[in-house]
C-alpha positions as CSV (number, residue, x, y, z in Angstrom):
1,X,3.2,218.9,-197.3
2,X,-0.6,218.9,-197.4
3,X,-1.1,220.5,-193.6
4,X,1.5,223.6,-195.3
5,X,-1.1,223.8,-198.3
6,X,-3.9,223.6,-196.1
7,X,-2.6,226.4,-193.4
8,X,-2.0,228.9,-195.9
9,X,-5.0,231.6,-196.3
10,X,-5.1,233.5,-199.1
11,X,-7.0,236.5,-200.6
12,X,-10.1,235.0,-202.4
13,X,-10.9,235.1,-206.0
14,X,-14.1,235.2,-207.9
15,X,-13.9,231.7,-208.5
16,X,-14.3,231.4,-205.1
17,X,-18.2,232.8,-204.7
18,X,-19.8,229.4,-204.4
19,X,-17.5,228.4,-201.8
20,X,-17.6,231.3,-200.0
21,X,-21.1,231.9,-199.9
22,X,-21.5,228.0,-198.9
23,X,-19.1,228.3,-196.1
24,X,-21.1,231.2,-194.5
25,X,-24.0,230.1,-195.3
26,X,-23.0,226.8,-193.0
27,X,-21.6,228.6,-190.4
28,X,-23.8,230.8,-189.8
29,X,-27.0,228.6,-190.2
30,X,-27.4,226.9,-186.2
31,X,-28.0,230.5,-185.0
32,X,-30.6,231.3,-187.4
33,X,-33.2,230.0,-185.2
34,X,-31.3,230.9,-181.7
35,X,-31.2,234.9,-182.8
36,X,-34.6,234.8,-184.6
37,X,-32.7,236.4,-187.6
38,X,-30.5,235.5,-190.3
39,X,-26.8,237.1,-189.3
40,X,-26.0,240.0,-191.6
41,X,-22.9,237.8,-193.3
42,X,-25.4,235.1,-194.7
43,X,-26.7,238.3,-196.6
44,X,-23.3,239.9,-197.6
45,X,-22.8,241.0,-200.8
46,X,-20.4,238.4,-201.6
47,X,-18.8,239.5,-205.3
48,X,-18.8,242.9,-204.0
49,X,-16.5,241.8,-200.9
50,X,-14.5,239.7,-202.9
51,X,-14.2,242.2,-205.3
52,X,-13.1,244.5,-202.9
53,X,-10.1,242.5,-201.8
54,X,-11.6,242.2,-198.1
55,X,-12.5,238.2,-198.8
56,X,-9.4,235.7,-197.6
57,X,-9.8,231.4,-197.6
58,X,-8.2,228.6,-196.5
59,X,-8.9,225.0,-197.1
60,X,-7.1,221.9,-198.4
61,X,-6.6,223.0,-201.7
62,X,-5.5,226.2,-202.9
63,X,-6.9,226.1,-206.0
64,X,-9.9,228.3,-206.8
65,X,-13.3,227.6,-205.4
66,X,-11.7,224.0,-204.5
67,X,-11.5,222.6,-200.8
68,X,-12.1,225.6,-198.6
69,X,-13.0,225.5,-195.0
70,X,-12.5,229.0,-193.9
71,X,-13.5,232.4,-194.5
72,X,-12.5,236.2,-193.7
73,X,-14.4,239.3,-194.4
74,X,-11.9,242.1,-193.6
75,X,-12.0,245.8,-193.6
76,X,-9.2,248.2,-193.0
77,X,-10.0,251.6,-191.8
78,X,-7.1,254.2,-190.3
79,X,-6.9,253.3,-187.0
80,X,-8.1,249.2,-187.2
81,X,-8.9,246.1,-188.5
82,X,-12.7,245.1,-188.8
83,X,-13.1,241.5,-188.8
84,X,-16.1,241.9,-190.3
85,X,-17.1,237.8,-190.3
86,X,-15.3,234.6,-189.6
87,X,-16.6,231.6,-190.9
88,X,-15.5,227.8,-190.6
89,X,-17.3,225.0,-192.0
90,X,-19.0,223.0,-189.3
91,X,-16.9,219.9,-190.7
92,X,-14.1,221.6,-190.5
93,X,-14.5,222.3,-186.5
94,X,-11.8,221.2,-184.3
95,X,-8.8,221.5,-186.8
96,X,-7.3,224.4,-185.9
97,X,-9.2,226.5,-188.8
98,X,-10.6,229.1,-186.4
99,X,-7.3,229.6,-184.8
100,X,-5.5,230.3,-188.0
101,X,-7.5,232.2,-189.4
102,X,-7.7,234.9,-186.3
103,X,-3.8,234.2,-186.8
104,X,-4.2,235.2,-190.1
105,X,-6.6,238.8,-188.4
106,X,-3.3,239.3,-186.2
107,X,-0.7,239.2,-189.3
108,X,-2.3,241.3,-191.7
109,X,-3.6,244.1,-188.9
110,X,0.5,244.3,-188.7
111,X,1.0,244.4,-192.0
112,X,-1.4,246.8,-192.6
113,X,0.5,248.9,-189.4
114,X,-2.9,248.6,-187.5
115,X,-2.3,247.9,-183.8
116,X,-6.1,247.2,-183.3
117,X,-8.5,244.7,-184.4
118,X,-12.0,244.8,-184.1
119,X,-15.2,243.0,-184.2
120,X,-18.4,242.3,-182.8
121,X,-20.8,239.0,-182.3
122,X,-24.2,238.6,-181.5
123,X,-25.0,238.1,-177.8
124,X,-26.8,234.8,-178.5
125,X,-23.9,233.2,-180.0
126,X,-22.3,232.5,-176.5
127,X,-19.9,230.2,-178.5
128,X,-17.9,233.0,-179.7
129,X,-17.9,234.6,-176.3
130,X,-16.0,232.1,-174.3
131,X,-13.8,232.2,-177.8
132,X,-12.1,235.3,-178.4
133,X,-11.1,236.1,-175.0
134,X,-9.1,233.2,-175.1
135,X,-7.2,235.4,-178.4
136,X,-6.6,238.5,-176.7
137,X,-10.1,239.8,-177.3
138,X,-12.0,242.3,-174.3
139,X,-15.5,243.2,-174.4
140,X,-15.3,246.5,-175.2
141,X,-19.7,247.6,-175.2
142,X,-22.6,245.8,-175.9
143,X,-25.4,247.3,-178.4
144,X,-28.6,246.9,-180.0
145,X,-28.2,247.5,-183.7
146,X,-31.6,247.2,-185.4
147,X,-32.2,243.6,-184.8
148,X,-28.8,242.5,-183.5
149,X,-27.8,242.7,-180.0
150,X,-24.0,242.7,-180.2
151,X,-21.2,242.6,-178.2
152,X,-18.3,244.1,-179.5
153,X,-14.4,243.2,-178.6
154,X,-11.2,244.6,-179.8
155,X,-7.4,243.4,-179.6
156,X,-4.6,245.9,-179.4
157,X,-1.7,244.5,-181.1
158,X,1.8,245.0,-179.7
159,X,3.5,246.7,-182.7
160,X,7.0,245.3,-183.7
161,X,10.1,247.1,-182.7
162,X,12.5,247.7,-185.7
């Protein structure tokens, strides 16, 4: 019963904020020194994301701001998915929580009739590199972006046959 509560990821609330914002926050914080730069979703406007329905969790617990592990920024636009950021707690890693939660990317990109998700990483973060190939991901360009170098990837989603 608690790995079903724990699996589900649902849109987040505004109760959510602190968690959020801590959960990036830790993520994102061993590459601070690595890229020379804080990574743009340390910054984000949280509220306004959440606000905006792009925001979705997952943790033990689904009650608000309580237990979570995992974040989503997502952005719909007419012909994809942006994951915008991915964030899992570093003591959260090695539970599954990544792998969910680009799950998660996969499911609503169909329910959203979107047969292509996209994001990008920053070419430092050779982590995520050997990572999202392994979920269908292909390097699609590499570009410098004011002080980012990124490498963006996309996934083309086989769409469901009715």
């Amino acid at each position: 019963m608690a790995q079903e509560r724990e699996e589900r990821v649902r849109q987040a609330v505004t109760a959510d904020l602190p968690a959020v914002a801590a959960v990036t926050t830790a993520a994102y914080r061993p590459y601070i020194e690595r890229i020379g730069v804080v990574p743009r979703p340390v910054e984000a406007d949280h509220a306004a994301n959440v606000a905006a329905g792009k925001v979705f969790v997952t943790g033990a617990s689904q009650q608000p701001g309580a237990g979570i592990v995992g974040v989503l920024v997502l952005e719909a636009f007419a012909d994809h998915l942006f994951l915008d950021s991915i964030a899992v707690h570093p003591e959260a890693h090695g539970r599954g929580v990544g792998r969910r939660l680009l799950r998660f990317v996969d499911a609503r990109a169909r329910a959203l009739d979107l047969s292509e998700v996209r994001l990008y990483t920053n070419a430092l973060m050779w982590e995520n590199q050997e990572i999202y190939p392994k979920y269908g991901y292909e390097v699609v360009e590499r570009r410098v972006d004011g002080p980012y170098d990124r490498v963006h990837y996309r996934k083309r989603l086989l769409r469901r046959v009715s």
